[in-house]
N, C-alpha and C positions, 0 to 999 in steps of 0.2 A: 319456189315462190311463183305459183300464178300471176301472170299476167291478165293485167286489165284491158275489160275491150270499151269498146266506144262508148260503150253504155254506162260501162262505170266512173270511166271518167265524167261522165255528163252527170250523173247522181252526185259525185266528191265536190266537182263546181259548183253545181247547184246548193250545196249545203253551205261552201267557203261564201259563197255570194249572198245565203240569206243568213247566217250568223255574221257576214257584215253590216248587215242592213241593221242590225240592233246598235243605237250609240251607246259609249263609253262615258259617262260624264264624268272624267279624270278633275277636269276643273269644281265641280260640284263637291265633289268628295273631298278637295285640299280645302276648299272654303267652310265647310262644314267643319272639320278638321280644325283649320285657324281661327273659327266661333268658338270651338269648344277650347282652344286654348289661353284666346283672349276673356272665356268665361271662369278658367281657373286660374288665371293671372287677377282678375279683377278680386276673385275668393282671397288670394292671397294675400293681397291689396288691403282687402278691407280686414282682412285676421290681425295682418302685422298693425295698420293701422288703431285698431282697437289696444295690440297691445303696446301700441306707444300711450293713448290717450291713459291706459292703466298706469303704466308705467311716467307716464308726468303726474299721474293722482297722489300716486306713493312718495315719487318727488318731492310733491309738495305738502305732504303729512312729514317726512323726515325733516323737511325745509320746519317747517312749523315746529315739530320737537324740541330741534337746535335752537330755535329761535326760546322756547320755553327756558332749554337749559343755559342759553346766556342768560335771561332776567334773575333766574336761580343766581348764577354766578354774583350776576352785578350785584343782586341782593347782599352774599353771603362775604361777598369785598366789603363792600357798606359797612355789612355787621363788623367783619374782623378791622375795619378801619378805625370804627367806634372804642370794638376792646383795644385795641394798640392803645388810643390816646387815654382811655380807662387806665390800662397797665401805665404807662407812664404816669400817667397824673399819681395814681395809687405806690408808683417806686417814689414819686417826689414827696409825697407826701410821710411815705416810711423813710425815707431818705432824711426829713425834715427830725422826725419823733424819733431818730436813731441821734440825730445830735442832740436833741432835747434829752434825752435817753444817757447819754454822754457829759450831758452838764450837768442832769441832776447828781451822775456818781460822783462829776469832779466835787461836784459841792459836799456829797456826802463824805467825801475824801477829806476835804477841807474840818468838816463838822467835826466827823470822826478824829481829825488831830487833833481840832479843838476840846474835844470831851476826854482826848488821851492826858492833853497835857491837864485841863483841869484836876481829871482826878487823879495825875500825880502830884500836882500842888498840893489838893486837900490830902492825899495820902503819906504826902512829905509835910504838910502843915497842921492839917486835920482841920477838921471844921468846927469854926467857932460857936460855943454855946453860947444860948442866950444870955448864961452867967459873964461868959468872956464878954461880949457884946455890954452888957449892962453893966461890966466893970470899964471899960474902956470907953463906953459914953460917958458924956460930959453933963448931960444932962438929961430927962427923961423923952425930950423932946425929940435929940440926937438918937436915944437908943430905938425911939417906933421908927425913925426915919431909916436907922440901918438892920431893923428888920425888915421894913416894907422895901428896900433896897433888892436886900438878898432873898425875899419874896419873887419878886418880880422877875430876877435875874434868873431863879427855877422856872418862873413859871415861861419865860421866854427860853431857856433851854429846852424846856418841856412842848413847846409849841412849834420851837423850830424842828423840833427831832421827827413830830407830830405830820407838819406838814412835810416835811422832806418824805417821810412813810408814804405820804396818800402820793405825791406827785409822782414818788418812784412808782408806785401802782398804778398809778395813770396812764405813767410813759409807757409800762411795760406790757401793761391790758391793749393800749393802742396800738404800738409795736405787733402784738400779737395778730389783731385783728385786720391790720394794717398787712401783716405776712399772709395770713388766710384768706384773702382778699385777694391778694398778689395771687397765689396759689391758684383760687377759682378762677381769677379771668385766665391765667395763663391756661388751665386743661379745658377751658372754654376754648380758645384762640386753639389749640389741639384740635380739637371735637371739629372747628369748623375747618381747618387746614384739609382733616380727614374727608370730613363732607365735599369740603374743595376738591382735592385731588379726584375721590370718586365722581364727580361731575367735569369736569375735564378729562377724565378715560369714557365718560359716553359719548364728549360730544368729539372727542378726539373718532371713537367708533365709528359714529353716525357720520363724520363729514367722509371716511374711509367709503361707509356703505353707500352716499349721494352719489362722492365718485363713481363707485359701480355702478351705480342707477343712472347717470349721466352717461356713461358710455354702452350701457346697455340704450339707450333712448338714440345716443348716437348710430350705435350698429344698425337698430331698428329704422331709424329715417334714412339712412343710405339705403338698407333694403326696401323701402317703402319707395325712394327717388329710383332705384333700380329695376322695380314694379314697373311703377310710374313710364318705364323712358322702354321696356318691355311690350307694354301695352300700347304705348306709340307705335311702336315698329309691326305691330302687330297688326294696331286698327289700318295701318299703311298698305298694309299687305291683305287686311279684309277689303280696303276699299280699290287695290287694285284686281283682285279677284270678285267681286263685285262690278265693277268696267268692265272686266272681262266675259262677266255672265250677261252685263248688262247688254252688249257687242254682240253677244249671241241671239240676247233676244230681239234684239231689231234685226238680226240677221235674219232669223224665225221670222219675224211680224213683215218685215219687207218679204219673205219667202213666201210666206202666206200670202201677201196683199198683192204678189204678184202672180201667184195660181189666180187669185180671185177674180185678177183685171181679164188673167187669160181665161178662164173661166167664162166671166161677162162678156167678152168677144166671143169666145165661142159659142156661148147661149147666141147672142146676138146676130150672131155669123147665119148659126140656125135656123131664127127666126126669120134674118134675112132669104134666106133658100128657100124657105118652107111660104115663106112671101110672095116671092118670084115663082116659084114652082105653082101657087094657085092662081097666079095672079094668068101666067103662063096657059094655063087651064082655062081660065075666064075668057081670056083671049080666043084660043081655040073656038071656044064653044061661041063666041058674039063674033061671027064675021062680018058684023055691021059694023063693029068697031074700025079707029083708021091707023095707021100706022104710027102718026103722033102719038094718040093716047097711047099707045103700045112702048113707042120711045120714054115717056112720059113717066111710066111705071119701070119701065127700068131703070131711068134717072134717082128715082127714089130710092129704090132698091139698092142702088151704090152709094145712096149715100147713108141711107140706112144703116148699114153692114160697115161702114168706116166710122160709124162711131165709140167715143172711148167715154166709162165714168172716171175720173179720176177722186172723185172720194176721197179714196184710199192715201191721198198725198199727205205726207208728214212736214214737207216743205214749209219753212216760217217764212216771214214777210221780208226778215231782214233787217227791219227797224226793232226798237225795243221799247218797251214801258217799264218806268221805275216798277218794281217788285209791291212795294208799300203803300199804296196810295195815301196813309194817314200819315207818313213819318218820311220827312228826308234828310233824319239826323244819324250820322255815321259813326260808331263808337269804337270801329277798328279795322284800320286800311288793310290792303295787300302787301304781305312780304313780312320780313323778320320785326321780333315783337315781345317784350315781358310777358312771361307767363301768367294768364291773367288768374288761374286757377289751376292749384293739383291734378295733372292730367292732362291737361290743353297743351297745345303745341306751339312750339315758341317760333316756327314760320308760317303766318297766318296764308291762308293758300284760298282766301276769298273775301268778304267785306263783311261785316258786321253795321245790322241797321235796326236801332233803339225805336219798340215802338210798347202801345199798351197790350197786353195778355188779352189776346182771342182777335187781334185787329186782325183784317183782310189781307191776306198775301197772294199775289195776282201773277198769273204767267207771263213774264216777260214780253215772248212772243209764240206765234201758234208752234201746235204741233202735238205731238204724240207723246204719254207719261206710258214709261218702260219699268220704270219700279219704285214703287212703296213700301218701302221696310222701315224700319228703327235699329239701333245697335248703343253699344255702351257710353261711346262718344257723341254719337252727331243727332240722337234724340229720335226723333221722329220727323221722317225728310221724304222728297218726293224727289224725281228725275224726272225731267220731260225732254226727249229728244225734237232739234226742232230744224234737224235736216242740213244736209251738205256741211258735216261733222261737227256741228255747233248742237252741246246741250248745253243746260242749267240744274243745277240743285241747289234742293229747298231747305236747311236744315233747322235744328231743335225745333219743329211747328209742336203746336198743345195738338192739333188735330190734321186730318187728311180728310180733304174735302173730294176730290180725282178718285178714280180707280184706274188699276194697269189696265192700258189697252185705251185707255178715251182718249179724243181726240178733242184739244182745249183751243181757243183761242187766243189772243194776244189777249193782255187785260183780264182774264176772265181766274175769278177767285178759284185756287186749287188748296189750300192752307189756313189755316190762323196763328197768330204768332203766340210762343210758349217759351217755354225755359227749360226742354228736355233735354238728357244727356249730360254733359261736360260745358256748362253754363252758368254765367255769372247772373243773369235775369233776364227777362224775355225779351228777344229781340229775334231775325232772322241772319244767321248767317247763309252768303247767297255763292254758289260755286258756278262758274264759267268754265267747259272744258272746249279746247279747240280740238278736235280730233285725238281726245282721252288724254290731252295736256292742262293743267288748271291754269287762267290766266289769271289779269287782272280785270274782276268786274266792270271798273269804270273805262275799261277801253272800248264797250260797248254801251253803257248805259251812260246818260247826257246828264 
């Protein structure tokens, strides 16, 4: 192996020192990174979400089904309550025309002895002729009376035989109709049992399938609350890589503004020498000039050359102005807090201040805005760094009034108030960082 001479080594440095010189934005790339996957958390979010919102629809068509197939129910008890008392009334009634049924036979029972023994009488006695009848009357007066006698006496055998016929057809005709009646409500009372039962195996089904639908809705809202409590930890971890970019670039902007000062000195410096050096010249050439004026011009000259712009200062005043000039109604302190809405964080890490959509939101105090962005939570919001580790953020604004890089004063409109992001209605919520730590707003503002 060849050894390296002086020269080569001085080429290999040369190379190690300017592929240094190119930055790594290691931070840039993890933030990017943790956008893209608080942006597929949020997808998730809203998929599963959706398919709860399906899934309580269905809920509630099953819910409504069940509901149908109870009034069925209640109907079809109704109905069968009705035939019950129908059957009974209709058994009491066959029940009644079965002893009516009972007493015509005893009677016919009775009858029939009566017509047994007459006609063994007249069979053992034989029936008198009109001759016997009219020999044995006394008179002719006695003999029409004991023919209209034994007239009568037929024609009442004859009638009772008569009607005992029709009643037993009556009873028996009723009886009948009375059974066939029984019969129909009973395979009715059947029919609707049958109906019955098949309506209590749907709704026995359906309350089965709710259940599923209910714990399917449950799995779904734990993953939705797991979402939900993912994308905190997330937006956490955007906003602290985020401070971290932000730290970089007041690094940058102080690194710049301090070339610049040195810069403007230098210019300065310059033009002070290049002052001096004619002025020098002047001198030379006017020997009628006196040594004062000579001192004179170099007095200036020094002082000239020690001057500074400072411009460039981010430095606030120190003092603060409320945020809202239209609104000093506060509708959620600092610190832990009911989650006002799906998504929000339940330790409130700034103040919340209720005002009208588009009102004026005003810098605190002076100093420099380092970043303008938006993101899924905090809407549309401004930073303004305002020196000796004290920022402010502006969040959910409807708009952005500032660009990065301007330099605001106390009081002066940077925002308007909206409802963007992870928000119940338009208001500003207002972040205090003490050297990248959030405090509590009102330990600065009066």
């Amino acid at each position: 192996m060849r050894k390296l001479g002086r020269k080569g080594i001085l080429i290999i440095l040369t190379v190690i020192m300017v592929l240094g010189s190119f930055p790594v934005n290691s931070h840039a790339t993890g933030l990017d990174e943790a956008k893209k996957e608080k942006s597929s958390l949020e997808q998730k979010k809203k998929e599963i979400d959706a398919q709860i919102a399906a899934l309580e629809k269905e809920k509630t068509n099953i819910i409504n089904y069940i509901e149908q197939l109870d009034a069925q129910l209640n109907s079809l008890t109704k109905q069968m309550n009705e035939l019950t008392l129908d059957i009974e009334e209709a058994e009491a009634q066959l029940a009644i025309t079965k002893e009516d049924l009972e007493e015509a036979k005893t009677k016919e029972e009775k009858q029939y002895d009566a017509m047994k023994k007459r006609i063994r009488y007249i069979y053992e006695n034989g029936e008198p002729t009109f001759l016997d009848i009219l020999v044995e009357s006394k008179s002719i007066s006695e003999f029409l009376n004991q023919i209209e006698i034994r007239s009568k006496i037929t024609e009442y055998d004859n009638n009772l035989y008569d009607e005992y016929i029709k009643t037993t057809k009556e009873v028996q005709e009723k009886e009948q109709e009375l059974e066939a009646k029984v019969a129909d409500l009973n395979i009715m009372y059947e029919e609707l049992e049958i109906e019955q039962d098949g309506i209590e195996r749907l709704v026995e089904a359906k309350n089965t399938e709710l259940a599923k639908q209910e714990d399917q809705i449950s799995d779904a809202q734990t993953l939705s609350s797991d979402y939900a409590s993912q994308l905190e930890e997330k937006l956490a971890e955007i906003e602290r890589l985020e401070e971290e970019e932000r730290k970089r670039a007041e690094e940058e902007l102080r690194r710049k503004q301090e070339e610049e000062r040195k810069r403007k000195e230098e210019e300065q410096r310059r033009k002070a020498e290049e002052e001096r050096r004619r002025k020098e010249e002047e001198l030379k050439k006017k020997e009628s000039e006196s040594n004062k004026d000579s001192d004179n011009n170099s007095s200036k000259t020094e002082s000239s050359s020690g001057s500074k712009d400072n411009s460039g200062s981010s430095t606030g005043t120190g003092t603060y102005a409320w945020p809202v000039p239209s609104s000093r109604r506060i509708t959620s302190y600092f610190g832990p807090r009911k989650q006002p809405t799906p998504g929000a964080s339940t330790y409130h890490r700034g103040i919340d201040i209720g005002a009208t959509y588009g009102s004026d939101i005003v810098a605190i105090d002076s100093g420099v805005v380092t970043v303008v962005s938006s993101n899924w939570a905090s809407g549309n919001y401004i930073v303004v760094n305002h020196g000796n580790g004290i920022q402010s953020q502006y969040l959910h604004c409807s708009s952005i009034v500032a660009k990065v890089g301007d330099t605001v004063s106390k009081g002066q409109v940077i925002a308007k108030i909206g409802s963007t992001g992870v928000s119940t209605g338009p208001h500003l919520h207002l972040d205090i960082l003490e050297n990248g730590t959030k405090v509590d707003p009102l330990k600065y503002l009066k």
